[in-house]
C-alpha positions in Angstrom: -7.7 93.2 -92.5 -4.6 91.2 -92.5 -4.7 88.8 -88.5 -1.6 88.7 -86.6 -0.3 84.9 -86.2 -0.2 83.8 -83.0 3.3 82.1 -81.8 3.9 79.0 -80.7 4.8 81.0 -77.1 1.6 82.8 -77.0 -0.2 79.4 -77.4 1.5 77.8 -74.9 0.8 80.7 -72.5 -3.0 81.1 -73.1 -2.7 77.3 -71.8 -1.7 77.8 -68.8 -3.5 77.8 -65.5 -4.3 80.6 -62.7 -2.1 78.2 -60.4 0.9 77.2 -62.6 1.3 81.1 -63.6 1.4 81.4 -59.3 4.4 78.9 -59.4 6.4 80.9 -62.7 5.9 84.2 -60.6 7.4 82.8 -57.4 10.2 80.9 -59.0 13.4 81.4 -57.2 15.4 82.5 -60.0 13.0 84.7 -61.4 14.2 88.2 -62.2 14.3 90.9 -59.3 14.3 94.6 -58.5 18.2 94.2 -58.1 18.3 92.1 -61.2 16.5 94.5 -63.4 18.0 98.0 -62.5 21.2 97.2 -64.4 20.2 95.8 -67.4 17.4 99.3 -67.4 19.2 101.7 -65.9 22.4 103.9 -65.5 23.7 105.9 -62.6 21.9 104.2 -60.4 22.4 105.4 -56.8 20.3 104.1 -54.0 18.4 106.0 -51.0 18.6 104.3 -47.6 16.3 104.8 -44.6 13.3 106.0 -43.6 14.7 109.1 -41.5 12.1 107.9 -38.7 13.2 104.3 -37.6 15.8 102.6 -40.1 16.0 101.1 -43.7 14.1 98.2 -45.2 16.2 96.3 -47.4 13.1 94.4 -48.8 12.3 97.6 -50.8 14.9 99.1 -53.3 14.8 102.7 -54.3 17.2 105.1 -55.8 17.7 107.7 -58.7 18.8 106.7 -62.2 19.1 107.5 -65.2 16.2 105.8 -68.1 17.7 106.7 -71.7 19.4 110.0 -70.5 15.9 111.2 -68.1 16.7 111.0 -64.2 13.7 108.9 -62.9 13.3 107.3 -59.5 13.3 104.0 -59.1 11.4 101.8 -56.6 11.0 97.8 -56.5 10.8 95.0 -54.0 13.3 92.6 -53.0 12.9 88.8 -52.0 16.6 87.3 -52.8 18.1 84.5 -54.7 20.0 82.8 -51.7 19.0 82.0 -48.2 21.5 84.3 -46.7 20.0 87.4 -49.1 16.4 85.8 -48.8 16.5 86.6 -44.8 18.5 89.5 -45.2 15.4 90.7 -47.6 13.1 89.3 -45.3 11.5 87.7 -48.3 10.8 90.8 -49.8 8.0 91.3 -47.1 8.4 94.8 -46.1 8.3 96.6 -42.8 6.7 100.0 -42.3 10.0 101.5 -42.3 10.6 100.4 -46.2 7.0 102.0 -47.1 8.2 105.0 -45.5 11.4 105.2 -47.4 9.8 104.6 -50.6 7.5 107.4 -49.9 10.0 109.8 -49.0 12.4 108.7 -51.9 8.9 109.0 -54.1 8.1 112.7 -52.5 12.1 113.6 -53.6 11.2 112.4 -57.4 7.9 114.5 -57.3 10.2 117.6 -56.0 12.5 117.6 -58.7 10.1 116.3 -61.4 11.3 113.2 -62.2 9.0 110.1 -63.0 8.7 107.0 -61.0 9.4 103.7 -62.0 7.8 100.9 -59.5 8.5 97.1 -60.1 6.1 95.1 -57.4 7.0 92.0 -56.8 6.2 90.4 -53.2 4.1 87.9 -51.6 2.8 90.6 -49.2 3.3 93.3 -46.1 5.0 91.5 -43.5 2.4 90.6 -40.5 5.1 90.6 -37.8 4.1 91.8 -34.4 6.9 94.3 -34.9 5.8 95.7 -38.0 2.6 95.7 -36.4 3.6 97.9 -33.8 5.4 100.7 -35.9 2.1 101.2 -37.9 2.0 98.6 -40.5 -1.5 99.1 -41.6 -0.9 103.3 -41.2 2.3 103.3 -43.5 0.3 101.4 -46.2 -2.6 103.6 -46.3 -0.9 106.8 -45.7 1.4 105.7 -49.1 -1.9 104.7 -51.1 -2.9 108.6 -50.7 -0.2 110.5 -50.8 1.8 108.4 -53.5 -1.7 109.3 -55.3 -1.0 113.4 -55.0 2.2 112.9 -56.3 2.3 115.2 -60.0 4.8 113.5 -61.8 4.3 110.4 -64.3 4.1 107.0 -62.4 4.8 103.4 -64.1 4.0 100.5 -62.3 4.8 96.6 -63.3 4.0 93.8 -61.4 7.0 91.6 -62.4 6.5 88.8 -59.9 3.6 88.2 -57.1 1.6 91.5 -56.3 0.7 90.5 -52.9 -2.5 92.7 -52.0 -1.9 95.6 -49.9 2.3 94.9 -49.8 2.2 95.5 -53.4 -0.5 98.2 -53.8 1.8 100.5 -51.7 4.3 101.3 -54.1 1.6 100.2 -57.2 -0.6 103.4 -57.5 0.6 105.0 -61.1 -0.7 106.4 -64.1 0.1 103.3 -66.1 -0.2 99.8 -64.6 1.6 97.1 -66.6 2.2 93.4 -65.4 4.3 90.6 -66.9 2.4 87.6 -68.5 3.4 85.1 -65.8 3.0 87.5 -62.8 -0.3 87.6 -60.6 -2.0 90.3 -58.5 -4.1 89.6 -55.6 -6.1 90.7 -52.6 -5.0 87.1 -51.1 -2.7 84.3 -51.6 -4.3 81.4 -53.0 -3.5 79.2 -50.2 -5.0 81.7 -48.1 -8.0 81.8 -50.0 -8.5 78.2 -49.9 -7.9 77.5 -45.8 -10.4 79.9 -45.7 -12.7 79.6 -48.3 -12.5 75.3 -48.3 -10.6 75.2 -44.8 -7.9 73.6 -47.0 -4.8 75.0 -48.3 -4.4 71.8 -50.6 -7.5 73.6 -52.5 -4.6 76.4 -53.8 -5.5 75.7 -57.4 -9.5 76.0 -57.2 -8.7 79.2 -55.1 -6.4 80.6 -58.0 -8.8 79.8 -60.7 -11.7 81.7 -58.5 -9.7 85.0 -57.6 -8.8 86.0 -61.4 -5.4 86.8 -60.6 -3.7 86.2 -64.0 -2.6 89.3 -66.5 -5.8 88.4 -68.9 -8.1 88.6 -65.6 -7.0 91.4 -64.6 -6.5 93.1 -68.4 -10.1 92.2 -69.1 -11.6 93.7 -65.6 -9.6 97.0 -66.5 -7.0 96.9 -62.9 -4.0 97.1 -65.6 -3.3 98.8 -68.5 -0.8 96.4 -71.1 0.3 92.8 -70.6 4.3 92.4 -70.8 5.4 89.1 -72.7 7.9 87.2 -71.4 10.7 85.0 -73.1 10.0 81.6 -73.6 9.7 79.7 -70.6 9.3 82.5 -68.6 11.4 85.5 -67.1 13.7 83.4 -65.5 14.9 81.5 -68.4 16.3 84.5 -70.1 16.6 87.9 -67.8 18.7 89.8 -70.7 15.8 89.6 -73.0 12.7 89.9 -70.4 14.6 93.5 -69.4 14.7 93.9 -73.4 11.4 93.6 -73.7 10.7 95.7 -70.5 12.4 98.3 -71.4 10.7 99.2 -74.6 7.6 99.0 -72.4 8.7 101.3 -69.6 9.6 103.9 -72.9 6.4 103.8 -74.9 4.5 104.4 -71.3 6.6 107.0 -70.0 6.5 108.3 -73.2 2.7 108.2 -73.4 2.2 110.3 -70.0 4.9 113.0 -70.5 1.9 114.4 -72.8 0.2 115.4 -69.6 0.6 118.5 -67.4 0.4 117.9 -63.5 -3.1 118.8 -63.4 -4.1 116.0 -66.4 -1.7 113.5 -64.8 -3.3 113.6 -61.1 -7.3 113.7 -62.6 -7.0 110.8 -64.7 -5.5 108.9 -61.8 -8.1 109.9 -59.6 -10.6 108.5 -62.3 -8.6 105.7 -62.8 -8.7 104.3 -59.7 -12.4 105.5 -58.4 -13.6 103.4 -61.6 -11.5 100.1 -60.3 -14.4 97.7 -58.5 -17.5 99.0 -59.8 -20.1 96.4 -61.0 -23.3 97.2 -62.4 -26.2 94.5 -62.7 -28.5 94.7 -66.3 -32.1 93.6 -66.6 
């Protein structure tokens, strides 16, 4: 059987380190939700607010068109300024922008239309305000009920998946994540001031908390690794959406093959398998 070669790219990539992957997925000029949308989609028209308190512009959502389909599209938003980046609040969001999501997400499941989540954010944001509106509530009332939801649901971590800030919008029937991005239950400084009481220990803390693509590939939490240009997504946006794109298609392509029934048991058994360890003699 004839072996694929392996680029130069690829061999520069495998080299790379848990930490210096951390550093490609928070670079500042890295590709965003707002970025992506039209270089993927058409007709896109964004939903504001939550109906309940306000709008969170650290999430994105809106309807859209995906090579002719209507879809719903959902994403984080950090910013490539200062002035955007507070505005964004870093793309840390509020309970307010889980909420929105999840009604823009229950509006997609109405009318049938897929959803397309990109996750990219360094977490929930732990403010004494977001606090009080039910932080921890909006989160877990989104991992259950985006779960119930019978229409296809893509997921890609473009950027950082910050724990339970990204897992809100990341439940889905396909999970993909781009070669440079990382997913985690903590940051790697805050693994380390708590682990070695030393933030400085932020590359020994990445290493340890497998939160590269191939970790997370090879303990089955995502389904398909996303290459990046050269460099990574930031040196060449048009092509990384190039790439995306075909992605996004083959996936949604793969799922349409289910009925609402299918799509909502193999979910269920995806995610009930996640975090199950077995010990051999």
């Amino acid at each position: 059987m004839a072996q694929r070669s392996i680029s130069e790219q690829e061999v520069v990539a495998a080299r790379l380190r848990a930490w210096q992957r951390v550093e490609l997925a928070r670079h500042p000029q890295r590709p965003y939700t707002l970025d992506y949308i039209p270089l993927l989609f058409e007709n896109f028209s964004e939903i504001h607010g939550d109906r309940g308190f306000a709008d969170d512009p650290a999430i994105v959502c809106g309807t859209a068109r995906f090579h002719g389909e209507p879809v719903l599209v959902v994403g984080h938003q950090k910013g490539h300024d200062t002035k955007e980046r507070v505005v964004r609040n870093f793309g840390q969001p509020k309970p307010e922008g889980y909420r929105k999501a999840l009604r823009a997400m229950r509006l997609a499941a109405k009318f049938g239309r897929p959803v397309l989540s990109l996750v990219d954010t360094p977490g929930a944001y732990p403010g004494v305000d977001a606090e009080a509106r039910g932080q921890a509530e909006a989160i877990a009332h989104n991992l259950r009920e985006i779960n119930r939801l019978p229409v296809p649901i893509v997921v890609t971590v473009t950027g950082e998946g910050g724990s339970g800030g990204a897992l809100a919008i990341a439940i889905g029937d396909k999970i993909n994540m781009l070669a440079n991005a990382f997913y985690s239950v903590i940051s790697p400084e805050g693994c380390a001031s708590i682990m070695w009481r030393d933030a400085a220990q932020k590359e020994l803390a990445a290493e340890a908390l497998k939160i590269t693509a191939e970790d997370l590939l090879a303990l089955g939490l995502i389904d398909e690794i996303v290459p990046e240009p050269e460099g990574g997504a930031h040196t060449d946006p048009k092509q990384m959406a190039e790439i995306l794109d075909a992605v996004l298609e083959r996936s949604l392509a793969e799922l349409r093959k289910y009925s609402p029934r299918e799509l909502l048991g193999r979910r269920y058994e995806k995610f009930r398998r996640m975090g199950q360890f077995f010990r051999t003699a």
